[in-house]
DRENPA-3360 file (N, C-alpha, C; in nm, 2 decimals, always signed):
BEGIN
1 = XXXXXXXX = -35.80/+0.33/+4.58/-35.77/+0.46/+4.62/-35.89/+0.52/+4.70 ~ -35.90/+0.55/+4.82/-36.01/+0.60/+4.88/-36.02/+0.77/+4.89 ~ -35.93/+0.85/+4.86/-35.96/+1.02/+4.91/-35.87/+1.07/+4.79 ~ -35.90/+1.19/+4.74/-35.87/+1.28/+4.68/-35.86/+1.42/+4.78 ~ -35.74/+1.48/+4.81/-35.78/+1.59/+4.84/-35.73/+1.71/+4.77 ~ -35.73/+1.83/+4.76/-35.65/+1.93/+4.70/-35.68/+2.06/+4.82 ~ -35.56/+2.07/+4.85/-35.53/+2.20/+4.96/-35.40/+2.29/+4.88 ~ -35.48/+2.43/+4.87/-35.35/+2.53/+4.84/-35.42/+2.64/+4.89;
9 = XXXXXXXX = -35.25/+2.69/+5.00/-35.30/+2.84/+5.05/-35.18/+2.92/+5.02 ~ -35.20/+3.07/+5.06/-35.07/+3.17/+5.03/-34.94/+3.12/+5.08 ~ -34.85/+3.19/+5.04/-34.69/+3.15/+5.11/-34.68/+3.30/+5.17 ~ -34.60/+3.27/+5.28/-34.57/+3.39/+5.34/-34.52/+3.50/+5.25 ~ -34.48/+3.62/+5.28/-34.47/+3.72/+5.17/-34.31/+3.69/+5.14 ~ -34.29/+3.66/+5.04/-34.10/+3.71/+5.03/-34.04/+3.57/+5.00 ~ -34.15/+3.46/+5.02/-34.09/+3.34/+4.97/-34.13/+3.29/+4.82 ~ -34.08/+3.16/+4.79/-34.10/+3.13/+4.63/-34.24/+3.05/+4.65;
17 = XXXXXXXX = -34.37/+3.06/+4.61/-34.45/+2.98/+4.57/-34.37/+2.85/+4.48 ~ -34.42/+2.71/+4.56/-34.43/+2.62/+4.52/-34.48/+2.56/+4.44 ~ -34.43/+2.46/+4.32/-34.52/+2.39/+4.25/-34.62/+2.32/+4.31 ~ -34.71/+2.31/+4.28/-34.77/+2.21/+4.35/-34.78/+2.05/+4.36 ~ -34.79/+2.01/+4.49/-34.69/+1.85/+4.50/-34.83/+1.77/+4.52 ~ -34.80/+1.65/+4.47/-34.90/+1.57/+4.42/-34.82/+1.44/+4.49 ~ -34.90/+1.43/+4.63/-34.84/+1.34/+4.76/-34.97/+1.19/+4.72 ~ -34.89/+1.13/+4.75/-34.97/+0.99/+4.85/-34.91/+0.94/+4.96;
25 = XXXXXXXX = -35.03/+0.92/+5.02/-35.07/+0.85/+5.16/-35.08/+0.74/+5.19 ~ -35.02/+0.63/+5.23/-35.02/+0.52/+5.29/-35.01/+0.50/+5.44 ~ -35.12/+0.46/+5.52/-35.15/+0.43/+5.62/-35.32/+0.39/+5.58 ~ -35.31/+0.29/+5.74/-35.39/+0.19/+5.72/-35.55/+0.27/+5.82 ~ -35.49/+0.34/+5.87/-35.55/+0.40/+6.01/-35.69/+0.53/+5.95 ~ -35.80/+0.52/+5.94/-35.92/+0.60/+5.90/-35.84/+0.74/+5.96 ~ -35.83/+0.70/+6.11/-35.81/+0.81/+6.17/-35.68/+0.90/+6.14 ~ -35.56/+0.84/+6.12/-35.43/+0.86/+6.12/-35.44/+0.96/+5.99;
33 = XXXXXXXX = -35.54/+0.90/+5.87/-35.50/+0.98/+5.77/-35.57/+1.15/+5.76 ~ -35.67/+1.09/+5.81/-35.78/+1.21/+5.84/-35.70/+1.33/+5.87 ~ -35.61/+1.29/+6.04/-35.51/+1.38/+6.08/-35.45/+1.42/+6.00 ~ -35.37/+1.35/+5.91/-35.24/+1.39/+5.86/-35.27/+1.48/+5.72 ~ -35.40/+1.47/+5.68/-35.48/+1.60/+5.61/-35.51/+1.70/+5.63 ~ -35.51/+1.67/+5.74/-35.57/+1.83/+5.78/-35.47/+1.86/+5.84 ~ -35.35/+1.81/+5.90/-35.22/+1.89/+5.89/-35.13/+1.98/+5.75 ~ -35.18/+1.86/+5.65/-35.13/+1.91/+5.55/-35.21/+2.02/+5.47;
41 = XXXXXXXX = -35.35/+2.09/+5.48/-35.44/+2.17/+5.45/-35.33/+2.27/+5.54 ~ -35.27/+2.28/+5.61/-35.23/+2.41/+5.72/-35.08/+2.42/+5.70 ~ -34.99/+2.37/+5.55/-34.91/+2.37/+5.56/-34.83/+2.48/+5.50 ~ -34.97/+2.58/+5.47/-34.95/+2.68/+5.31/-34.84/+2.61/+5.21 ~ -34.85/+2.45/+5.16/-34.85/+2.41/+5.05/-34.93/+2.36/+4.97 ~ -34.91/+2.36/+4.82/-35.00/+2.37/+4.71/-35.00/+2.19/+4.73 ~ -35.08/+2.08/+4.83/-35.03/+1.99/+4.80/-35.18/+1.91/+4.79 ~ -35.19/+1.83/+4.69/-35.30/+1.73/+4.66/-35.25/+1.58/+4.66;
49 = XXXXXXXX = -35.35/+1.55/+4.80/-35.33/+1.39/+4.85/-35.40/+1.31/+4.78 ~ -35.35/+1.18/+4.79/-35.40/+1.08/+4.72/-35.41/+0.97/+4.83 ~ -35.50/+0.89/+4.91/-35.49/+0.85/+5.03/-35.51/+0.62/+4.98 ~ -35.44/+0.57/+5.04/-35.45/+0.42/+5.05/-35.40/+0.35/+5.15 ~ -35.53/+0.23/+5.18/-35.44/+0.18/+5.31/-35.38/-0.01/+5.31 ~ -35.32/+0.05/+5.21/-35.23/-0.07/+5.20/-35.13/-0.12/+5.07 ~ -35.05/-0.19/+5.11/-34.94/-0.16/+5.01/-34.99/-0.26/+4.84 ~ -35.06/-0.32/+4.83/-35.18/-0.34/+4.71/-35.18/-0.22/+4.64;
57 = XXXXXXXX = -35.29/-0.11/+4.73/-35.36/-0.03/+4.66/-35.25/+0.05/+4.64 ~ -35.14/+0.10/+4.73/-35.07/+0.15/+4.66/-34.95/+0.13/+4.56 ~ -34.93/-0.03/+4.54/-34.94/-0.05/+4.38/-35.01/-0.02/+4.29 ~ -35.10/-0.04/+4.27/-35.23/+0.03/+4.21/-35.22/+0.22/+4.18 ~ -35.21/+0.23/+4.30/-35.19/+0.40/+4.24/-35.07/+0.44/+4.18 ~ -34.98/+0.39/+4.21/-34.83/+0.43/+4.14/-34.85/+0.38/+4.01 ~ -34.92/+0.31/+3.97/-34.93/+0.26/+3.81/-35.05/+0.35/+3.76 ~ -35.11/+0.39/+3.83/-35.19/+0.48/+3.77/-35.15/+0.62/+3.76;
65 = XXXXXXXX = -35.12/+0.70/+3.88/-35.09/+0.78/+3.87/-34.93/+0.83/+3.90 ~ -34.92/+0.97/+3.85/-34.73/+1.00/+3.87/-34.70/+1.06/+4.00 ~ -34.70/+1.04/+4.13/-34.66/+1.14/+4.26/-34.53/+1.18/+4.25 ~ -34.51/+1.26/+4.33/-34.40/+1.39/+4.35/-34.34/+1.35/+4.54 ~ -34.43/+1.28/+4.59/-34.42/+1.22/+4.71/-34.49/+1.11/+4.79 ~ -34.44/+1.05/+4.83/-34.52/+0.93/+4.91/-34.47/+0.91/+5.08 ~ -34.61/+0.98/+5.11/-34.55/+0.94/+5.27/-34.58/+0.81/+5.31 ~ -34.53/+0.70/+5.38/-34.50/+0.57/+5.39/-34.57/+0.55/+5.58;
73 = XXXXXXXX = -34.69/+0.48/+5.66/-34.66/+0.46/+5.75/-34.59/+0.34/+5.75 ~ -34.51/+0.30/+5.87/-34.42/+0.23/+5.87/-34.54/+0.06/+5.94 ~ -34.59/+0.10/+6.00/-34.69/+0.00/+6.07/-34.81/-0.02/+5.96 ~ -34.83/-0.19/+5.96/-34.89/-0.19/+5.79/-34.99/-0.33/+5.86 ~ -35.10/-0.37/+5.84/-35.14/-0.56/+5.88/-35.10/-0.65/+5.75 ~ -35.07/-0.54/+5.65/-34.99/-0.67/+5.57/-34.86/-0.62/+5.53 ~ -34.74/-0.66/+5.57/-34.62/-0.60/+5.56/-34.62/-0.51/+5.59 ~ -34.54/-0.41/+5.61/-34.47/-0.30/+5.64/-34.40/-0.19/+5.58;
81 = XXXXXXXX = -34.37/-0.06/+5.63/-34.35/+0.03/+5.58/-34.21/+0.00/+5.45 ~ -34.12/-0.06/+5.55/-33.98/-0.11/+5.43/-34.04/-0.17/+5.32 ~ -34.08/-0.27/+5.31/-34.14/-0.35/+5.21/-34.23/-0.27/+5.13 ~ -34.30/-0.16/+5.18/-34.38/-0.09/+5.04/-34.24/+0.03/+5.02 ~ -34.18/+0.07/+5.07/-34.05/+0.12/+5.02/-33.97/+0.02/+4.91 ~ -33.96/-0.07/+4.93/-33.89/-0.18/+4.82/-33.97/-0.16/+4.73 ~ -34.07/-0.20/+4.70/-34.20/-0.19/+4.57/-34.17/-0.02/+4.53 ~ -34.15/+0.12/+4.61/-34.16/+0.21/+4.55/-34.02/+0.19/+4.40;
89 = XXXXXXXX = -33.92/+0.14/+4.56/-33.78/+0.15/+4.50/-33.71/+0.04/+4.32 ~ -33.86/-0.02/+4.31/-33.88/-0.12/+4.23/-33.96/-0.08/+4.11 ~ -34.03/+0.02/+4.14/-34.13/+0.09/+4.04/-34.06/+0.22/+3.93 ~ -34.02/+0.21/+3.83/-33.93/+0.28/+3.77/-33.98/+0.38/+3.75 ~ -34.13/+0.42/+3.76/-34.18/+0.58/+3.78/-34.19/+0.63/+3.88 ~ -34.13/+0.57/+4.02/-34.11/+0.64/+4.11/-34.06/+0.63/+4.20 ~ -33.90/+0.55/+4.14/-33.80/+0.53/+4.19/-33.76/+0.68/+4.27 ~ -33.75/+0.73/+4.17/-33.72/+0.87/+4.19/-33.76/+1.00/+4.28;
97 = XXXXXXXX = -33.89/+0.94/+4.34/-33.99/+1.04/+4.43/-33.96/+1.03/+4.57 ~ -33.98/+1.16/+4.62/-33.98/+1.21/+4.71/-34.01/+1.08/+4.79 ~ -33.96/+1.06/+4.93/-34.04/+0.97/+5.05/-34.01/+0.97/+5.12 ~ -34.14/+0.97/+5.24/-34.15/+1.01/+5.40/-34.15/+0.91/+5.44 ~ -34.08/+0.82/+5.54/-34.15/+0.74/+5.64/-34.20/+0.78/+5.77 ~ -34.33/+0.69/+5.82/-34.40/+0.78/+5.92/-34.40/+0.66/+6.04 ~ -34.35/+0.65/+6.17/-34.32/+0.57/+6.23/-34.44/+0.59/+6.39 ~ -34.38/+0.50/+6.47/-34.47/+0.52/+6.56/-34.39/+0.57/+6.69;
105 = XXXXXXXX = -34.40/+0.64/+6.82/-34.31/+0.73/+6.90/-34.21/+0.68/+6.94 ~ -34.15/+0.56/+6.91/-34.07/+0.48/+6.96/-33.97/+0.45/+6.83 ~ -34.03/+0.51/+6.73/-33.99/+0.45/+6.58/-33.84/+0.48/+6.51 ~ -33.76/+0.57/+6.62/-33.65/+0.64/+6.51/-33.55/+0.54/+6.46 ~ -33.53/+0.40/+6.53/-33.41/+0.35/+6.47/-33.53/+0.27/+6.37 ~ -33.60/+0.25/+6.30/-33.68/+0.23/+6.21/-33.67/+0.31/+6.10 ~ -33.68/+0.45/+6.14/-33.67/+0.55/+6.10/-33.49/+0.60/+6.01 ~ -33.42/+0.57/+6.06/-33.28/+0.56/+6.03/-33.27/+0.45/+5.95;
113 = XXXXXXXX = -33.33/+0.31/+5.99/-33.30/+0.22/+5.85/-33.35/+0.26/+5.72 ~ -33.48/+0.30/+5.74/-33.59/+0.37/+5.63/-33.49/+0.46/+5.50 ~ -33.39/+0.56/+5.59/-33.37/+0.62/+5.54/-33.19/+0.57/+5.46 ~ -33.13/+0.54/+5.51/-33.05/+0.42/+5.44/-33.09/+0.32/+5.36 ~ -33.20/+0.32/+5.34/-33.28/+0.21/+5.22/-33.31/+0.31/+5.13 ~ -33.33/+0.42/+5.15/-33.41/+0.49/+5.03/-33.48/+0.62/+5.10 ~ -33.53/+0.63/+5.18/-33.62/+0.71/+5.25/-33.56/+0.84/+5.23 ~ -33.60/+1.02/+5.19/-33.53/+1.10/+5.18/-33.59/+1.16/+5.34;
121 = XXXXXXXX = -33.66/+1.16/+5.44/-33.70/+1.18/+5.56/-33.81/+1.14/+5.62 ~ -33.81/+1.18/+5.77/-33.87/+1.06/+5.87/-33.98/+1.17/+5.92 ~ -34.10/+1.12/+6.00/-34.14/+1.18/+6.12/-34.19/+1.05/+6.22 ~ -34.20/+1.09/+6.37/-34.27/+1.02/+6.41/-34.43/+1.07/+6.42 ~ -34.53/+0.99/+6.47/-34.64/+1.03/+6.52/-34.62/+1.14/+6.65 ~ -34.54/+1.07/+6.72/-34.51/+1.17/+6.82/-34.56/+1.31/+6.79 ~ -34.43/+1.33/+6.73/-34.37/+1.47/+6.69/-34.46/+1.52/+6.57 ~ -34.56/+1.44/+6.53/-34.63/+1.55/+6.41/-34.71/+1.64/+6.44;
129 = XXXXXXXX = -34.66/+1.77/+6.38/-34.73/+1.83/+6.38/-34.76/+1.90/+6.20 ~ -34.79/+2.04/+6.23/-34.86/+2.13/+6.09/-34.70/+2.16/+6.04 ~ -34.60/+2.19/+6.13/-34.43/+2.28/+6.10/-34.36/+2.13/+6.08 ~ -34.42/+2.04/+6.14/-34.28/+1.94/+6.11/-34.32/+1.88/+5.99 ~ -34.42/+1.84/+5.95/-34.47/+1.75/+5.85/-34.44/+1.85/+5.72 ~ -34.45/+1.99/+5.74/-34.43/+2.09/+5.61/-34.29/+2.09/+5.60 ~ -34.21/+2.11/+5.67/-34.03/+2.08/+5.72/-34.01/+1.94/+5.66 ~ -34.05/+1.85/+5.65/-34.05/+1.66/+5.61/-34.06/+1.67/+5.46;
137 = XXXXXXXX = -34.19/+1.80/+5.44/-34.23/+1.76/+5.28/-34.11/+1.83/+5.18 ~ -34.12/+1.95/+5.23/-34.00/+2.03/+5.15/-33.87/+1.95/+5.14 ~ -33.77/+1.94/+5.26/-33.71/+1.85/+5.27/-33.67/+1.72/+5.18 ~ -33.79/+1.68/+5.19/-33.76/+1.52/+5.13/-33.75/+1.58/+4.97 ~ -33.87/+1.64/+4.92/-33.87/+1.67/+4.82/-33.72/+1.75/+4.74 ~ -33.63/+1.86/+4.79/-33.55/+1.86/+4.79/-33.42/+1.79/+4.81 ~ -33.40/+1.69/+4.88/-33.31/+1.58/+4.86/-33.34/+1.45/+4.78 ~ -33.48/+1.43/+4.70/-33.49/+1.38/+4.64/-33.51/+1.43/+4.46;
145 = XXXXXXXX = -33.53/+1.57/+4.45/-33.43/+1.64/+4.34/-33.26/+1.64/+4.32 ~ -33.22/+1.69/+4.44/-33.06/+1.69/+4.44/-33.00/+1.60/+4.40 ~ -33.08/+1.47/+4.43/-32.99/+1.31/+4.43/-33.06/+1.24/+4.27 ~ -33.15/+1.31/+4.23/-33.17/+1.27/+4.10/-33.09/+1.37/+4.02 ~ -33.06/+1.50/+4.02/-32.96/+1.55/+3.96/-32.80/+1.48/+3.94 ~ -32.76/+1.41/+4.05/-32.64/+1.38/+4.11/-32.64/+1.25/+4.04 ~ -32.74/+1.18/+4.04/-32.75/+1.04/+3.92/-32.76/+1.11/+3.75 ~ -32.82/+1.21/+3.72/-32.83/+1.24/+3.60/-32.67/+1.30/+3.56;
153 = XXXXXXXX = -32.62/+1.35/+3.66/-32.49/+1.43/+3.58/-32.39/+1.29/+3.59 ~ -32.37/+1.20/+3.66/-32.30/+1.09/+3.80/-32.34/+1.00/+3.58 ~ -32.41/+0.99/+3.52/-32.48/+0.94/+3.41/-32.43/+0.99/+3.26 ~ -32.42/+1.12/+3.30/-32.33/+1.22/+3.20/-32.18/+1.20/+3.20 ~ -32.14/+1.17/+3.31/-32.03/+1.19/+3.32/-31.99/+1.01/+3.21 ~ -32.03/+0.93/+3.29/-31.98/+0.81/+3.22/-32.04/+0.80/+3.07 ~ -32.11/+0.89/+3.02/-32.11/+0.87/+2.89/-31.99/+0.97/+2.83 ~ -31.99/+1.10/+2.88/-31.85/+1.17/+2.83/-31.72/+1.02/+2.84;
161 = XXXXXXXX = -31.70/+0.98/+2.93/-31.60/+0.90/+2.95/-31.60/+0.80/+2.85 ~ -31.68/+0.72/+2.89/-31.76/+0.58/+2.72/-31.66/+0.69/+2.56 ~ -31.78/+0.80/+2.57/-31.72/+0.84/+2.42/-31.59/+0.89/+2.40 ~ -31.50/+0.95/+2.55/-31.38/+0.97/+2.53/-31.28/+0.88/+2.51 ~ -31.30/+0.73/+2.52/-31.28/+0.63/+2.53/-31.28/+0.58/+2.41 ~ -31.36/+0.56/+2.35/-31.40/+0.56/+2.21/-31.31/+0.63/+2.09 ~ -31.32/+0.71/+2.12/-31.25/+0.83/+2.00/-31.09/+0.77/+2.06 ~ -31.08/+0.78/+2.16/-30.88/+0.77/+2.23/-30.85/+0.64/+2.15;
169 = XXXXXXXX = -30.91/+0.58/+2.15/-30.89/+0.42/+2.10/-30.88/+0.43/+1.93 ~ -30.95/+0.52/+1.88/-30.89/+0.54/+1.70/-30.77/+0.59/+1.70 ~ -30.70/+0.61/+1.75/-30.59/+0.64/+1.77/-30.48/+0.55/+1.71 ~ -30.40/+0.53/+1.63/-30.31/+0.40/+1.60/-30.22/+0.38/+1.70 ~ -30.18/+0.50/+1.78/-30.09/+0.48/+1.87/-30.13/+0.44/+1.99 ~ -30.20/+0.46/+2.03/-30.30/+0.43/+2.14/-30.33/+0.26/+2.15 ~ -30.38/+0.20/+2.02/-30.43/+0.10/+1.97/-30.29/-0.01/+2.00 ~ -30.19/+0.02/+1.97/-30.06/-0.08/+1.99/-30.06/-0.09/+2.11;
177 = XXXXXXXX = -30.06/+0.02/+2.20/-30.04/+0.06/+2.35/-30.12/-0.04/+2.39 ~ -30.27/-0.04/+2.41/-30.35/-0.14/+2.45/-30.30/-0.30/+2.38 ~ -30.29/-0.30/+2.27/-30.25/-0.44/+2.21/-30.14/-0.45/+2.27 ~ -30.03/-0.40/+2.29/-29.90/-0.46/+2.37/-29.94/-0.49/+2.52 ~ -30.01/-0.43/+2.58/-30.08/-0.43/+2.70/-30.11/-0.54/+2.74 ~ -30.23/-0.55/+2.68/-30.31/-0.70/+2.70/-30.20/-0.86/+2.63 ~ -30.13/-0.82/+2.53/-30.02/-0.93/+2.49/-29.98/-0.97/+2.61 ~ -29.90/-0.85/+2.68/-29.83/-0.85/+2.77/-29.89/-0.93/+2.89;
185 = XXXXXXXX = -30.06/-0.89/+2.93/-30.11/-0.97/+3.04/-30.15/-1.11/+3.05 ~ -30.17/-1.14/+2.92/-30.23/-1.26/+2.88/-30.12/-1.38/+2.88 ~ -29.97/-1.35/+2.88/-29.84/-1.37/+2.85/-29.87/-1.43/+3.01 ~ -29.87/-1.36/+3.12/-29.85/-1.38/+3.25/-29.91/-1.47/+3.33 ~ -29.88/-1.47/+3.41/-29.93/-1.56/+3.54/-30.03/-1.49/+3.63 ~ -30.09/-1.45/+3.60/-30.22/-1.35/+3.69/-30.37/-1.43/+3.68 ~ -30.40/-1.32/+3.77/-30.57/-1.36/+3.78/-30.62/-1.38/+3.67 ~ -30.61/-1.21/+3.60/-30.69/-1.23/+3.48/-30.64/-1.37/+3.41;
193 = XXXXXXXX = -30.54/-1.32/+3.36/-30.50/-1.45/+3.25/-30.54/-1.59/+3.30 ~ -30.55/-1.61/+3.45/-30.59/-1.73/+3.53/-30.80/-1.82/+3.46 ~ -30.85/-1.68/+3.50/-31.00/-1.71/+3.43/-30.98/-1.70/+3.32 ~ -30.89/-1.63/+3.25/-30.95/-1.68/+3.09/-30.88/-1.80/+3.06 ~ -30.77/-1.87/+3.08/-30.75/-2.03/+3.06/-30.82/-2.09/+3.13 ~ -30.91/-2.06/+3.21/-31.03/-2.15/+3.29/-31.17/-2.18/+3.17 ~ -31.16/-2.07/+3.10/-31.27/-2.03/+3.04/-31.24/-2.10/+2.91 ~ -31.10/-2.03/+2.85/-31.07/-2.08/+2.71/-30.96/-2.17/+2.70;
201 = XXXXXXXX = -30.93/-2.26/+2.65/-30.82/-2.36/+2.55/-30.66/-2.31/+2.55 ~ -30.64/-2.33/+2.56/-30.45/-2.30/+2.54/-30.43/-2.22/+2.40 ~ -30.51/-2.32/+2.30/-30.53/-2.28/+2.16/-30.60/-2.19/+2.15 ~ -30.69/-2.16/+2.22/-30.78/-2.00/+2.19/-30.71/-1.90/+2.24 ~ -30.63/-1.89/+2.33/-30.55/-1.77/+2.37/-30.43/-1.78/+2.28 ~ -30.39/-1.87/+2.25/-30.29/-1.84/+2.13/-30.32/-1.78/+1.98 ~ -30.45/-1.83/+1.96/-30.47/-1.77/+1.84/-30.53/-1.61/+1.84 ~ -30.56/-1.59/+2.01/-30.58/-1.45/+2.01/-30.48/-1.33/+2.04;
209 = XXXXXXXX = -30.38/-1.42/+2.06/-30.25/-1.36/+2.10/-30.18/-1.28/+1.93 ~ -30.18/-1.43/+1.88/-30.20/-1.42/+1.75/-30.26/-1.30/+1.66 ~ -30.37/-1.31/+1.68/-30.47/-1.27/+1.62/-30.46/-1.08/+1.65 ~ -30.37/-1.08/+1.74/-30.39/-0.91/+1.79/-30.28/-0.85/+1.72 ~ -30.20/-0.90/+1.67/-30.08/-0.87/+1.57/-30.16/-0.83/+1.43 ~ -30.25/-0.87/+1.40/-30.33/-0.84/+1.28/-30.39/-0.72/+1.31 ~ -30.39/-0.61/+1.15/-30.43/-0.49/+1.20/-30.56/-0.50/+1.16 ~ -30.62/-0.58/+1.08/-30.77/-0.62/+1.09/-30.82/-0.64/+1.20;
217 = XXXXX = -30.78/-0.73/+1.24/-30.87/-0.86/+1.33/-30.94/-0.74/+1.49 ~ -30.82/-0.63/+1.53/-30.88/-0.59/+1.64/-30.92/-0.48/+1.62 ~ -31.06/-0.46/+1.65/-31.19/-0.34/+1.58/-31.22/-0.31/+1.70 ~ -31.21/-0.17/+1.71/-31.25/-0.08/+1.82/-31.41/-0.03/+1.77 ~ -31.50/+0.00/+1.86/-31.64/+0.02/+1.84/-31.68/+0.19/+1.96;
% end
């Protein structure tokens, strides 16, 4: 890790003060990052960088520390911006974070795959400035809450369903329903029934056929 910075200034009158976002920096360039600090000192956000130039070190820092954003340049001398995107998207503490890719002026269809892989927004060098890079951070940060919400409830939802599932199935009536069901499929000439006589014996589907007639034998969990 080479730089620590911490920049926080006022927010205009009437807006919400921000938490403060706890970014890393990946680019290889002394200079590139230098800039992109002192853009982000002028962003009136509460944000403290974490600076590395290379996708190593920042393995290294994602296991050390927890960020809230990772701006990504996309030009790397060992691999590339996708590729430390893969390793973010691979790191299970920060699958979930915020991320910028930062491309070069030519960079947007780079920039478009970035973000179909994972990326929550782009900038180029071109175009950076103090308003677009503050526009990028909010942004990304924002669609990368929304879409962890959208997995957390998208997560709730199939456990409601799992347990509604569960409970429907103690049901005795319910229970014949399924057992006549599957009698019924297993009976046939189908796909399914096709891999499980690939799988199992003539005799193992009969004795399971069998076996579903018993009010022991089939246990719902």
């Amino acid at each position: 890790m080479l730089h620590v910075n911490s920049a926080a200034s006022s927010f205009p009158p009437g807006a919400p003060m921000p938490r403060d976002i706890k970014a890393l920096l990946l680019d290889d360039s002394n200079f590139d990052r230098a800039r992109i600090r002192r853009l982000s000192e002028k962003t009136n956000l509460c944000v403290h960088m974490d600076e590395v130039d290379s996708i190593e070190a920042m393995d290294r820092a994602v296991n050390e520390e927890s960020y809230d954003l990772v701006l990504i340049d996309y030009r790397l001398p060992i691999g590339d911006g996708m590729v430390a995107l893969d390793h973010l998207l691979r790191n299970d503490s920060h699958r979930q974070a915020a991320k910028i890719m930062i491309t070069g002026d030519n960079g947007k269809r780079t920039a478009i795959e970035a973000m179909r892989n994972g990326c929550h927004d782009f900038l180029t060098k071109e175009e950076l400035d103090v308003e677009a890079l503050r526009e990028a951070m909010l942004n990304a940060l924002a669609t990368a809450q929304h879409r962890h919400e959208l997995d957390i409830a998208a997560q709730m939802q199939r456990t409601q369903i799992r347990e509604g599932l569960v409970e429907a199935l103690q049901d005795k009536d319910v229970q014949s329903n399924v057992i006549a069901l599957v009698r019924e499929n297993l009976s046939k000439e189908n796909t399914a029934a096709d891999i499980l006589r690939s799988r199992f014996g003539e005799q193992d589907i009969d004795d399971l056929l069998v076996g579903l007639d018993k009010d022991d034998t089939f246990v719902f969990h």
